[in-house]
C-alpha positions in Angstrom: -96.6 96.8 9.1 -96.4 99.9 7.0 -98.6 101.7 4.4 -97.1 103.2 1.3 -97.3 104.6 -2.0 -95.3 104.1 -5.5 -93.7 107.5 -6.2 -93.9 107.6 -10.3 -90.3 109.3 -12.5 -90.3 110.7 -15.6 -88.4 109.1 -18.3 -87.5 110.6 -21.1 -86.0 109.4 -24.4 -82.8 110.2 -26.1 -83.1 113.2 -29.3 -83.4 110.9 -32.6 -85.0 107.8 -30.7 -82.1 106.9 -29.0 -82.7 105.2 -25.3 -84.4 106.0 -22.5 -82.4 108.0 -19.8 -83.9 108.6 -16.5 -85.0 112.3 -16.0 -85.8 113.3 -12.1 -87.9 112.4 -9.4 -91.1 113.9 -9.0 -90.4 116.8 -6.9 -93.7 117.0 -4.6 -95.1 119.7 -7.5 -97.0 117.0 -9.6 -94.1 116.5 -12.2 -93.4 113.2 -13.1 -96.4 111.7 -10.8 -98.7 109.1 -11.4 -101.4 107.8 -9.4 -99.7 106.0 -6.6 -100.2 102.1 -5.6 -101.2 100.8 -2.5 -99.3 98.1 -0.7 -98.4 96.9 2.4 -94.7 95.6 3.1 -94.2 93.5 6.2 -90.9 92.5 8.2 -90.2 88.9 7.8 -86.8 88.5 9.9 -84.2 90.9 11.2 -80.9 91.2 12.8 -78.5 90.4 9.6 -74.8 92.0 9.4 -74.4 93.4 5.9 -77.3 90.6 4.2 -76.6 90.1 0.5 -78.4 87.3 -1.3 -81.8 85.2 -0.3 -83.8 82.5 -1.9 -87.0 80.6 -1.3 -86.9 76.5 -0.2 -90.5 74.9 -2.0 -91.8 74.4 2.0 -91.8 78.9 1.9 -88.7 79.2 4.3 -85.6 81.4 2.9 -82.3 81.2 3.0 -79.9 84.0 3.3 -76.6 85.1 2.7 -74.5 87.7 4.8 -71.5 89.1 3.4 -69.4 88.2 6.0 -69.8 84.4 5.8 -72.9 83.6 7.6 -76.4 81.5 5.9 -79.4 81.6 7.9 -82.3 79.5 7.0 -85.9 81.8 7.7 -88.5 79.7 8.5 -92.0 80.6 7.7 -92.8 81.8 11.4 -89.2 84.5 11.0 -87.9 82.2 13.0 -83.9 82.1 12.0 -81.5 79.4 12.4 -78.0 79.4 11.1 -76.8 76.9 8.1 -73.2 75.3 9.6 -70.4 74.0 7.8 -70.0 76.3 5.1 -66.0 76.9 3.4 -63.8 80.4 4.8 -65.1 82.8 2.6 -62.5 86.4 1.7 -64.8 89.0 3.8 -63.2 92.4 2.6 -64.2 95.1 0.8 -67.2 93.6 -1.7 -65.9 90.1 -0.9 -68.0 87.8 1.4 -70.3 85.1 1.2 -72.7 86.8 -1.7 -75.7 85.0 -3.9 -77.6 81.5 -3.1 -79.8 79.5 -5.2 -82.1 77.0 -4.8 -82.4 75.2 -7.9 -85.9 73.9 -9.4 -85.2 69.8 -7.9 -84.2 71.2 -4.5 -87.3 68.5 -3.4 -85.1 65.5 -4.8 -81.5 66.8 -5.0 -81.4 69.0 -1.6 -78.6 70.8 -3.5 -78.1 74.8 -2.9 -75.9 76.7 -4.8 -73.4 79.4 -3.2 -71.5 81.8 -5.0 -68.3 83.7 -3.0 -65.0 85.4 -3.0 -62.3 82.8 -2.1 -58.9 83.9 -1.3 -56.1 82.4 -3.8 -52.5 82.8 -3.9 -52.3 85.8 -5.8 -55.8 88.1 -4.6 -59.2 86.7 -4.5 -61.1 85.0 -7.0 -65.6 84.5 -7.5 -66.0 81.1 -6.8 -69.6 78.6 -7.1 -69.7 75.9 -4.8 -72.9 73.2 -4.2 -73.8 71.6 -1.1 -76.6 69.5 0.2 -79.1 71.1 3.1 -79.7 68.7 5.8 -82.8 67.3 6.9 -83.6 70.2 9.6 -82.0 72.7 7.6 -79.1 73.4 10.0 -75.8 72.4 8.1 -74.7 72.9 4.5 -73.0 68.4 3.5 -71.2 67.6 0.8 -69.7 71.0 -0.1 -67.9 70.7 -3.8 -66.6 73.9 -5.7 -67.5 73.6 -9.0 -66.3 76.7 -10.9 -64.0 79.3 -9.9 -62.9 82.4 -11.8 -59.5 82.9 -14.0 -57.4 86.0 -13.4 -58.9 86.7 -10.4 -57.5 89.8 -9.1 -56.1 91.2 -6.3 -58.1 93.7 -4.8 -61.6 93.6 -2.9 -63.9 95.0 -5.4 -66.7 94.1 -8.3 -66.8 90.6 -7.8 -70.1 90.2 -9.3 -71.8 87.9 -8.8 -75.5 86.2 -9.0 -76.4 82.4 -9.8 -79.5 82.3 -11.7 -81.0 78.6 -13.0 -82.0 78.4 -17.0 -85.1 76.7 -18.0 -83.0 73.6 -19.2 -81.2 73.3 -15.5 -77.5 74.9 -16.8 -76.3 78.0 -14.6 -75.5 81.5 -15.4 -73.1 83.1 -13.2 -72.3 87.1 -13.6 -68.7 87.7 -12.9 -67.3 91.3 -12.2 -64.2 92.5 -13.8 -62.3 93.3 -10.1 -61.5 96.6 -11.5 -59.2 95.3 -14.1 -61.1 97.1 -16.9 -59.4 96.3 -20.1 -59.7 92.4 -19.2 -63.5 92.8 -19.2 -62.5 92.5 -23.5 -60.4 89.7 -22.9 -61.6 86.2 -23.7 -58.5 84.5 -21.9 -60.0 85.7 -18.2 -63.7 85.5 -16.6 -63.4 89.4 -15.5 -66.5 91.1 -16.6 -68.3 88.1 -17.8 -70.9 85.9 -18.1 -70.3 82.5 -18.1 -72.5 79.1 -18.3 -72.1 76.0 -16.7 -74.1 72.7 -16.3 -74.9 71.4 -13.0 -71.9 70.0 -12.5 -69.5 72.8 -13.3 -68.5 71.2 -16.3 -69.0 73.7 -20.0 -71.9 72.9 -22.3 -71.1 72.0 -26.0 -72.8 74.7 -27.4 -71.4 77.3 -25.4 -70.1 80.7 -27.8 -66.3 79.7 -27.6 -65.8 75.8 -26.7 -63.8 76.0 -29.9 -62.0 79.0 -29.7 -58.5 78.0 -28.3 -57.7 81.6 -26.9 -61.0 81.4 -25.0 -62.1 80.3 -22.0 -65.1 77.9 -23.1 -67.3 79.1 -20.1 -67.7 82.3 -21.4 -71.3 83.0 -22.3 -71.5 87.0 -22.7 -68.4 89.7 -22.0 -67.6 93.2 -21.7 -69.7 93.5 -18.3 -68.2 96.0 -15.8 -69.9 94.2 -12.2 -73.0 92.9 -12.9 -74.8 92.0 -9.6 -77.4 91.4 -10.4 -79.9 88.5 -13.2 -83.1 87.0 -14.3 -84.6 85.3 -17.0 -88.2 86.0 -18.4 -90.2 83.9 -19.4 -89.4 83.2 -22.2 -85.7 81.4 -21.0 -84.2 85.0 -21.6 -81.1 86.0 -19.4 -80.9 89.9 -18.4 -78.5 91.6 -16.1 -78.6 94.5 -14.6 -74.7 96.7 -14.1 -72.7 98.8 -12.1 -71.8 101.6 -14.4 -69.3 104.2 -13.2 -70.7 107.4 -12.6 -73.8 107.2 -14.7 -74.1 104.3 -17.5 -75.6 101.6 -14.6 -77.3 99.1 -17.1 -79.8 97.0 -17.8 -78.9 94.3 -20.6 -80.7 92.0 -22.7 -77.9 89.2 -22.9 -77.0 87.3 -26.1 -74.6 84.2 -26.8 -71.1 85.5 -27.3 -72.1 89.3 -27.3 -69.9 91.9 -26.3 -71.1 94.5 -24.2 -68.6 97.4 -24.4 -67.2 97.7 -20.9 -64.7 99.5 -21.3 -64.5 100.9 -24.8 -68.2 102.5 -24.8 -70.3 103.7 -21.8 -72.8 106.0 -20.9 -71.2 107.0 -17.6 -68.3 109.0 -16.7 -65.3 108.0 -14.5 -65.4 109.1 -11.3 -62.6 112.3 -11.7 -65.4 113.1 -14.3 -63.3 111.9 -17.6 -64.5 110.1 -20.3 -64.7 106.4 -20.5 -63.3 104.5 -23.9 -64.7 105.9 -27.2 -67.7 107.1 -26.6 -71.6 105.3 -26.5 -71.4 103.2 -29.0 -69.3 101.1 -31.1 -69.9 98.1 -34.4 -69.7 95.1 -32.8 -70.7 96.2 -29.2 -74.1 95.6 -27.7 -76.4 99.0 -26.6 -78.3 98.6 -22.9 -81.7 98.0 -23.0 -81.8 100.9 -20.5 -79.3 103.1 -18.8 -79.4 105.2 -15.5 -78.1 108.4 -15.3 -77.1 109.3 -12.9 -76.7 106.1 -11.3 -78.6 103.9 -8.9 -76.1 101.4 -8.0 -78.4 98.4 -8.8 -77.9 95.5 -7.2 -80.6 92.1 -8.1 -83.6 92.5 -10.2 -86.4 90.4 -10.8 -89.3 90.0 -13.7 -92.6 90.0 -12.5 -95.2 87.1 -13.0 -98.2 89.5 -12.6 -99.8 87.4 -10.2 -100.6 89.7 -7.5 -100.5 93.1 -10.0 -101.9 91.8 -13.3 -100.5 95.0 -14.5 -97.1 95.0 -14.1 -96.4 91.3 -15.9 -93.0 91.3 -17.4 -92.5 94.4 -15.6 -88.5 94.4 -14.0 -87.9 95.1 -10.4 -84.8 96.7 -9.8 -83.3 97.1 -6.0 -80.9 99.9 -5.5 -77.9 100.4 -3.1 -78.3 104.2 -3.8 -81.2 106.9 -3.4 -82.9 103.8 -1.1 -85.4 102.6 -3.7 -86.9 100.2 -6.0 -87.2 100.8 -9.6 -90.0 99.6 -11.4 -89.6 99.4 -15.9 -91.9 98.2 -18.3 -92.3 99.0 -22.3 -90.6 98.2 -25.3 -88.2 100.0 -25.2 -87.4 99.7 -21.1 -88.9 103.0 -19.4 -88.8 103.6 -15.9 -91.9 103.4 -14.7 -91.7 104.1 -10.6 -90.2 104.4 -7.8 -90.5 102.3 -4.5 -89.2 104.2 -1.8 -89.9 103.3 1.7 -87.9 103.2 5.1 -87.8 100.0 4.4 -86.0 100.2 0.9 -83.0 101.6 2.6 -79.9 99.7 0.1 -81.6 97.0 -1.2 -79.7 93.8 -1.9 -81.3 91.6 -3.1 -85.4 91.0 -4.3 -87.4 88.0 -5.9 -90.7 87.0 -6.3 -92.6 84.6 -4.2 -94.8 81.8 -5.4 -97.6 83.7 -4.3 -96.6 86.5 -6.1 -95.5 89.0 -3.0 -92.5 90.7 -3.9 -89.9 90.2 -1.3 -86.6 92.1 -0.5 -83.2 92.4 2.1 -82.7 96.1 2.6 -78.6 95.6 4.1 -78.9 99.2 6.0 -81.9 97.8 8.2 -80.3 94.1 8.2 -84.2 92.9 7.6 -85.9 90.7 4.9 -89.1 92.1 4.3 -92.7 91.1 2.2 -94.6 93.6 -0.6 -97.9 92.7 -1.4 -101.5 95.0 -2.4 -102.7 96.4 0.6 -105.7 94.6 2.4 -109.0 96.7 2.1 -111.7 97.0 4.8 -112.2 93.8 6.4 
C-alpha cells in the first residue's frame, strides 16, 4: 500500500478565449501547485503481459484483457484465473486482444463484449465479438462476431478501440484510422470513426447516415485519428479522448454525424515537425473540448460519479501512456486540473470507476491492476 499526493498543472487559455492548452508541470518551486490530495492506491492483481482493457462483473470480480490474447477473470480476493476459449486474435504491433465490456444485464444475459484486431486477407481489421461467461467464470461460450471494420488496413497500428454501453443498451465502438489518414474523412470506410450498433451488431434506424447510399450506416461520428479511449456522462453523453500526433491529443464532446477534422485540422504537428492539414480550425469541423500539447498519449478515461470525492463530480479521469500519470479536468470549458503521478501510474491503460466509487486502473509497465481511494485517517 502506498501513500501519495495529486501534483496540480497549470492550464492556461488560448489569446482571445480560444481553448485551454496545457502549460507545465509544477516544477517543485510552488508554480502551478495546489494543495495536494491524499489517497491510498492498493495492488489488486499482478503478473499481466502488456494488460490493456478491464471491467467489473456485479459480484466485484474484473476481467481483463492482455494484448496478446489472454482474459483473466480477478476475483475479489486477487485471485486470477484465466477465461478459455476465446478466437486467435492479430498480436502485433497495437494489435491484440484490446477492450472488454460487461454490459448493464450481465446478471441475466452472461454476455461480455470483446473488442480485437483480427487478421483478414488483406491486413488486419477491429473487430467486436460477444460471448457468454460460464458459470465459474473460466471459459468465454457462444462466441459470435458481431461487427467488424471496412477497409481495414494493413499495418499494425491505431486500431482504436473501446466498447462503451449507451444508456438505451446500443454500443459505441471507437475505431482508429490504421494510419490511413485521409480515409478518417471518408464515409465509405470505418477508419477513424465512431460507429453505433445495437446489441446485436445490427445498425439502428436513426443512425446519422442509414440513408446515405455512399455511407456506411454504422457510422456515428468521423474524422477521429485513434481514439482509445470513451465514456458517457451522465447525462447519456459520449466523449472520447485521441491520439493526436505530436501534440493535438484530444478530448471530444461527440455529436451525431460530426466531423472531427482528423486530418484536415489539428493542433499537433507531424512527427518530422510539419504541419498537419490546414491549420486548427475549419466550417464544418468540430473543435476539442480540450487539447494536450505536448502530448500525453491518452489512452481510457472515465467521468467521475463523486461518490468517494464529492468534489470532483463530472470531473474526467484521463490515463496516460506517456509522462506515467493521470490527468484529472473539470470546468466549463475542460481545464486540466491535476496530475496523478505515482510508481504505480507507470503507462496507464485503462481506468474506471467502481461501484463504490474507488477509482481503479492497469498500469501495462508494472503488468498490475491497482485500487485509488481517500486515504484512511487515524484509526
Amino acid at each position: 500500500m502506498s501513500r501519495n499526493a495529486l501534483l496540480s498543472v497549470l492550464c492556461i487559455a488560448l489569446p482571445g478565449g480560444g481553448l485551454p492548452v496545457l502549460a507545465a508541470a509544477g516544477d517543485g518551486t510552488g508554480a502551478g501547485q495546489a494543495e495536494a490530495s491524499a489517497y491510498e492506491i492498493t495492488q489488486v492483481a499482478e503478473g499481466f503481459e502488456i494488460p490493456w482493457g478491464f471491467d467489473f462483473l456485479p459480484d466485484g470480480s474484473v476481467l481483463v484483457t492482455e494484448r496478446g490474447g489472454r482474459l483473466w477473470h480477478v476475483g475479489k480476493d486477487g485471485e486470477r484465473q484465466e477465461v478459455e476459449g476465446l478466437p486467435e486474435v492479430y498480436a502485433r504491433g497495437q494489435g491484440g486482444l484490446l477492450d472488454v465490456m460487461v454490459p448493464q444485464d450481465f446478471d441475466e444475459s452472461r454476455e461480455v463484449f470483446f473488442t480485437y484486431a483480427h487478421r483478414t486477407d488483406d491486413g488486419a481489421a477491429t473487430a467486436l465479438d460477444v460471448g457468454r461467461l460460464s458459470d465459474a467464470a473460466d471459459r468465454l461460450e457462444d462466441i459470435e462476431r458481431i461487427f467488424e471494420a471496412v477497409h481495414p488496413g494493413s499495418g499494425s497500428n491505431h486500431f482504436g478501440s473501446r466498447v462503451v454501453e449507451a444508456p438505451d443498451g446500443r454500443l459505441f465502438i471507437t475505431l482508429g484510422e490504421r494510419q490511413n489518414a485521409d480515409e478518417a474523412q471518408s464515409l465509405a470506410s470505418h477508419n477513424g470513426t465512431v460507429v453505433r450498433l445495437e446489441r446485436d451488431g445490427s445498425v439502428p434506424e436513426d443512425n446519422p447516415f442509414v440513408d446515405d447510399a455512399d455511407a456506411l450506416p454504422g457510422i456515428w461520428s468521423y474524422g477521429h485519428r485513434n481514439p482509445q479511449g470513451a465514456a458517457i456522462d451522465a447525462e447519456g453523453q459520449l466523449w472520447v479522448v485521441e491520439h493526436g500526433a505530436r501534440g493535438g491529443d484530444e478530448i471530444n464532446r461527440i455529436e451525431k454525424g460530426a466531423n472531427y477534422g482528423w486530418p484536415v485540422i489539428s493542433y499537433g504537428t507531424d512527427y518530422d515537425g510539419s504541419r498537419i492539414g490546414e491549420g486548427t480550425e475549419k466550417a464544418g469541423m468540430e473543435q476539442p473540448a480540450f487539447y494536450w500539447d505536448p502530448s500525453i498519449a491518452p489512452s481510457d478515461m472515465m467521468i467521475y460519479s463523486g461518490r468517494l470525492w464529492p468534489e470532483w463530480e463530472g470531473q474526467f479521469l484521463v490515463g496516460a501512456l506517456k509522462f506515467d500519470l493521470i490527468s484529472r479536468l473539470g470546468g466549463d470549458p475542460l481545464e486540466e486540473i491535476e496530475r496523478i503521478k505515482t510508481p504505480e501510474t507507470l503507462r496507464i491503460r485503462d481506468i474506471a470507476e467502481a461501484e463504490d466509487g474507488s477509482i481503479w486502473f492497469l498500469s501495462e509497465d508494472n503488468g498490475a491492476l491497482y485500487r485509488m481511494a481517500p486515504e484512511r485517517g487515524p484509526e
